[in-house]
N, C-alpha and C positions, 0 to 999 in steps of 0.2 A: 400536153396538158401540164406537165411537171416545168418544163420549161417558160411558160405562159405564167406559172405560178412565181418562177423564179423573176422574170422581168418585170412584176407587182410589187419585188420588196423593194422596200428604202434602202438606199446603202446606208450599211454599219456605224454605227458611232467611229470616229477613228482613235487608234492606240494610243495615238502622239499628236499634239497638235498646238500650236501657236496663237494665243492671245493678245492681241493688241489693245490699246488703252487709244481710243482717240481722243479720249480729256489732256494725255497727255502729250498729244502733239498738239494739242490746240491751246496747250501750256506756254508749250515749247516756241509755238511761231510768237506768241508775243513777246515771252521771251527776249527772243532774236530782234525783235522787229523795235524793240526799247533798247535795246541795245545799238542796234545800226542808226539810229537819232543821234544816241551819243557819240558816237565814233566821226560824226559830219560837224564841221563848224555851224554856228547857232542859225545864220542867217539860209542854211541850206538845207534842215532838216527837212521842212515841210515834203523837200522834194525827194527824198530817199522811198523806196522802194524794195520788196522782198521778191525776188527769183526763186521760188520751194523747187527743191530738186529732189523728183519724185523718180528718177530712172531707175531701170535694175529692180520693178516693180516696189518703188518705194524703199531699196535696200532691204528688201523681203516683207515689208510692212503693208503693201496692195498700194499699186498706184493708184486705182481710182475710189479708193473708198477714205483714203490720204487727202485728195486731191481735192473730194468734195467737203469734206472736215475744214480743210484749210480756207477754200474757199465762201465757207459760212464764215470764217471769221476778217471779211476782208479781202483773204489772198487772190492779185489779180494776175499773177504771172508763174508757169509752171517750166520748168525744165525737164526733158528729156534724152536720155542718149540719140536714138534713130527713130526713121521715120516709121518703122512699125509701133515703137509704142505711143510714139503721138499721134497717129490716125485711131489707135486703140482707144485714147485717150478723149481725142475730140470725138469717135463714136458712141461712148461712155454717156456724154451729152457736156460736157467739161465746155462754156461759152470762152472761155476767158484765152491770153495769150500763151499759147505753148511754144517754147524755143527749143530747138535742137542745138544739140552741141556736136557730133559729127555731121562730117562734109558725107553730103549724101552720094549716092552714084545716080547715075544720069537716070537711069530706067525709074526712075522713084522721083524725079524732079515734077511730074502728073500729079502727085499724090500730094505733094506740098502745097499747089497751087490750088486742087480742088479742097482741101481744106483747112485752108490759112491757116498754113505752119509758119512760121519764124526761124526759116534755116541761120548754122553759120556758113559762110562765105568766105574760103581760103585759095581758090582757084578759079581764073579768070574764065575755064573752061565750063565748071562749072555754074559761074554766074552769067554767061552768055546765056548757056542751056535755061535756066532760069528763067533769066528775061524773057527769050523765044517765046518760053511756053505762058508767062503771064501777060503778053502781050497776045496771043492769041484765044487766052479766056478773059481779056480787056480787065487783068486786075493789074492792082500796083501790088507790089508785094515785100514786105517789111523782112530786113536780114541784118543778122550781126556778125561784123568781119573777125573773124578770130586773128588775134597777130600772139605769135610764138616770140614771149622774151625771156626765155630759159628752161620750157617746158619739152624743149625737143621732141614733142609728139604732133599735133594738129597744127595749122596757122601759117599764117603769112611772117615770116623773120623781120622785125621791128625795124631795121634798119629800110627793109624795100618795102615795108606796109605803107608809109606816104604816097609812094608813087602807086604803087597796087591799088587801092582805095582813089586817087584819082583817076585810076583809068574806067573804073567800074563806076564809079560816081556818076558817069554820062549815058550810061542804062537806062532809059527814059521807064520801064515798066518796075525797078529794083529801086527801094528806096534804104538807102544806109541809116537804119535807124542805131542802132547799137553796135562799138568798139570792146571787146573783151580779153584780157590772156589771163594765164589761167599759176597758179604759185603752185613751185614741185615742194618749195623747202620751206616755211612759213612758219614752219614747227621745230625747225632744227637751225637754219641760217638766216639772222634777221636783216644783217648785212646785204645777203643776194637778194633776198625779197624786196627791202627798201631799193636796190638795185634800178629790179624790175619794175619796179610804178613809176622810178623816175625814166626808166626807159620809154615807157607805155605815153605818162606825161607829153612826153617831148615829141610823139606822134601826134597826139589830140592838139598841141601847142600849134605844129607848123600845120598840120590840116585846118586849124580855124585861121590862123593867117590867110590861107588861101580861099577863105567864106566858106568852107565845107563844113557843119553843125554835125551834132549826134544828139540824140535825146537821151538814150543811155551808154553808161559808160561802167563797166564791172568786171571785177578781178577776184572779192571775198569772199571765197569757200569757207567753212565753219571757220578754220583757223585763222586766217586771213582777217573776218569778222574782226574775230575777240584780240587780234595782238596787234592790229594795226591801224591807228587812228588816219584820218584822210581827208583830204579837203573836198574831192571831185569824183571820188566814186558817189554813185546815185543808185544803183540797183545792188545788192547783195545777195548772194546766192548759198545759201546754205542750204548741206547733204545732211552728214551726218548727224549735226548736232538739232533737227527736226524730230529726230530719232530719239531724243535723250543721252544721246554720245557725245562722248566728249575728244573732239582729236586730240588733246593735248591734257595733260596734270594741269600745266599754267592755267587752263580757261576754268578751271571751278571755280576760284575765286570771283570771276569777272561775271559767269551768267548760272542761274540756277534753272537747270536740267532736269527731265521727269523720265525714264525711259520708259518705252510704251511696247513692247516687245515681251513678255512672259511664254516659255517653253516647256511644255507637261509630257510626260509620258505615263505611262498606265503600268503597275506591279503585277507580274505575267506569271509569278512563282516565287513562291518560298522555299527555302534550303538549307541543309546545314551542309556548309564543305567543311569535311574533316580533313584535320592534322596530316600534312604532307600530301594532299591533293593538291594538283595542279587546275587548273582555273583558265578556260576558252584559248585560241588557237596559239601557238606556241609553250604554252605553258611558263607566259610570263611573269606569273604570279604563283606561286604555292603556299598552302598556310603552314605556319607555324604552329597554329594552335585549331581545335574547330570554331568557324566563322560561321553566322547566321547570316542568308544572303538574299537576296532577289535580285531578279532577272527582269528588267524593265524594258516597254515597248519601243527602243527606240537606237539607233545603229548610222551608220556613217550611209548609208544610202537615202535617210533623213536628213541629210548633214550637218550629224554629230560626230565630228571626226575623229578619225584613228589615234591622232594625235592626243588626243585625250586619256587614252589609255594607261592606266597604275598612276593618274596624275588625278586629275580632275573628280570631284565631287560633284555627288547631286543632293536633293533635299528631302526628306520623308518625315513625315509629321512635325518638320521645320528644325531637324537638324541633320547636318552634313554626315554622309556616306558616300565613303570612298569611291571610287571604280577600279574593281578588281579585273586586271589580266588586262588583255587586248579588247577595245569595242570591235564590236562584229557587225555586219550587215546592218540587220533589223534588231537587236537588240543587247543591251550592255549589263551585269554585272556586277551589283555593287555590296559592301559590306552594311546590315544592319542593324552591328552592333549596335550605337550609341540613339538608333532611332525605336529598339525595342524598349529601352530605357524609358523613353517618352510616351511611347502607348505600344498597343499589338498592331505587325506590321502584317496587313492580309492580300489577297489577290484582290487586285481594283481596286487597290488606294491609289492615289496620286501621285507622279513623282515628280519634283521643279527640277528643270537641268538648268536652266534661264533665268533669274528675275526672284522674287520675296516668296517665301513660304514663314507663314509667323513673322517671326521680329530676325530670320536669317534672309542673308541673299547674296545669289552669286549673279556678277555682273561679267556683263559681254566680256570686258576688260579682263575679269581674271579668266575666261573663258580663252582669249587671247593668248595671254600669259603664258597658259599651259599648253596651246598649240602651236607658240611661236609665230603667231600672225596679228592680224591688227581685229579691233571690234567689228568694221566696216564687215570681213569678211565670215565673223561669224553667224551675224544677222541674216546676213545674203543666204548666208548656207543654209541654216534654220527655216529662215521664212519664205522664202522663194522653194522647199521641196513640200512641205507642212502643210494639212489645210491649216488656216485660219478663221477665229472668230474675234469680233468687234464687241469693245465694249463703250 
């Protein structure tokens, strides 16, 4: 009975939890998408195109609730890492074209075909296996060749992508719709980048000598986008900067960003640490003086990292509070001095780790900063462990 009772409740509000804005991804893809007009000579814009790259469940933001947002505004084409989250994706009810960007393994080449995925195509092994199987559910099936001109990770090596791409060409059930490589340095070497497309170029150049066409042709990740003007890219694929992120300093000036991502956690206790107490595990921290403190819902197994720790502020009635000592598991630590000042700090107020409280805010970026890594992977961390709610 007691248990029968228990299986009736609703699960608990949660402690910590992540707010997404999809006003302002649906900011943000127009954004982009006035942007990648500009970046085309006049007579080609009509034909440009946005690739949303929604993998890594939207860089913690929900692929499919991303996916349908973007798609109310237009968006006809989605990117994915592998074939699991783009069967997820097309299950979701998502009509439109999903591409992969890893080379699948064969046991998963079924799964493409039943429901028109858009693989990339870097081995002849696996584009046979392809074909096989879409000639025996009598579909033709649309693939873009990845070629590798500096990225050392996926693709056919630009130099043998000519001949690679004719051999596969003669695939009667595979059709070469789209050529793509991918920029490691976009952000830091404009030289090797410019490098790279005239590499990429000069594949597309002697492939239409030979009458072989492509419908798309795409290279521009966020940064890529915003630093590099182009005659013959037609699709752009932007991650990050869907997100409100910005890969780079340089791109604020060039596109205006909303970021859609906000991070709460919930005031778990109140405290005074007295003078010469030490403060969570190692005792990285001891006061000098006595500190008024709380202890917030939220720790590196949310992924709020360690790395945060005696660095990183949060926000309480919209101004900053330290993080004292080391974060811990499930919850962190902070000074609230200068947030008593503002009003009384109680159990089950609010705390921002993420995003605007009032007229303060900490962004992914300084978030970054103080962990030594990039914004991409803060979001990831946050929103990919967090429920989330949609506004």
């Amino acid at each position: 009975m007691i248990f029968s009772s228990l299986r009736a409740l609703r699960a608990p509000k949660p402690l910590a939890w992540v707010e997404i804005d999809l006003g302002a991804i649906r900011h943000n893809f127009h954004q982009i998408q006035a942007l990648a007009h500009d970046q085309l000579e006049p007579q080609a814009r009509h034909q440009v195109d946005i690739l949303s790259v929604v993998k890594a469940d939207s860089y913690g933001h929900g692929m499919v609730e991303v996916a349908k947002a973007i798609a109310k505004e237009g968006g006809r084409f989605f990117a994915v890492s592998n074939a699991q989250e783009a069967v997820a994706l097309r299950q979701s009810g998502c009509k439109h074209r999903i591409i992969l960007f890893e080379t699948t393994m064969p046991d998963l080449v079924p799964h493409l075909v039943k429901y028109n995925l858009t693989p990339a195509v870097c081995t002849r092994e696996f584009a046979r296996d392809l074909d096989t199987c879409a000639r025996r559910a009598r579909k033709i099936v649309p693939v873009h060749v990845k070629i590798d001109t500096g990225m050392g990770r996926l693709g056919v090596w630009h130099k043998d992508a000519a001949h690679f791409i004719r051999d596969i060409a003669g695939l009667k059930h595979l059709k070469i719709e789209g050529l793509f490589t991918h920029f490691p340095v976009a952000d830091t070497d404009e030289a090797f980048t410019r490098e790279q497309m005239h590499d990429f170029s000069n594949v597309v150049a002697d492939l239409i000598e030979d009458g072989i066409a492509f419908t798309y042709l795409h290279a521009a990740n966020s940064m890529g986008l915003g630093g590099y003007r182009n005659r013959f890219f037609n699709l752009v694929r932007p991650g990050v900067s869907l997100y409100g992120l910005y890969p780079a300093e340089e791109m604020r000036p060039i596109i205006s960003l909303k970021p859609a991502m906000t991070v709460k956690a919930t005031v778990l206790f109140v405290k005074t640490i007295h003078r010469g107490s030490g403060v969570s595990y190692g005792h990285t921290f001891k006061a000098l003086q006595d500190i008024p403190a709380a202890v917030i819902s939220i720790g590196y197994s949310d992924g709020y990292l360690r790395a945060f720790s005696n660095k990183a502020y949060v926000l309480i009635n919209g101004v900053p509070c330290p993080v004292l000592g080391r974060v811990t598991m499930d919850q962190t630590i902070v000074d609230i001095s200068l947030a008593l000042c503002a009003d009384k700090v109680k159990i089950g107020d609010e705390a921002v780790v993420l995003g605007r409280q009032g007229k303060s805010v900490i962004s992914a970026d300084e978030l970054a900063q103080w962990a030594g890594t990039i914004n991409y992977e803060i979001v990831c961390n946050l929103g990919n462990r967090l429920s989330r709610r949609y506004i």
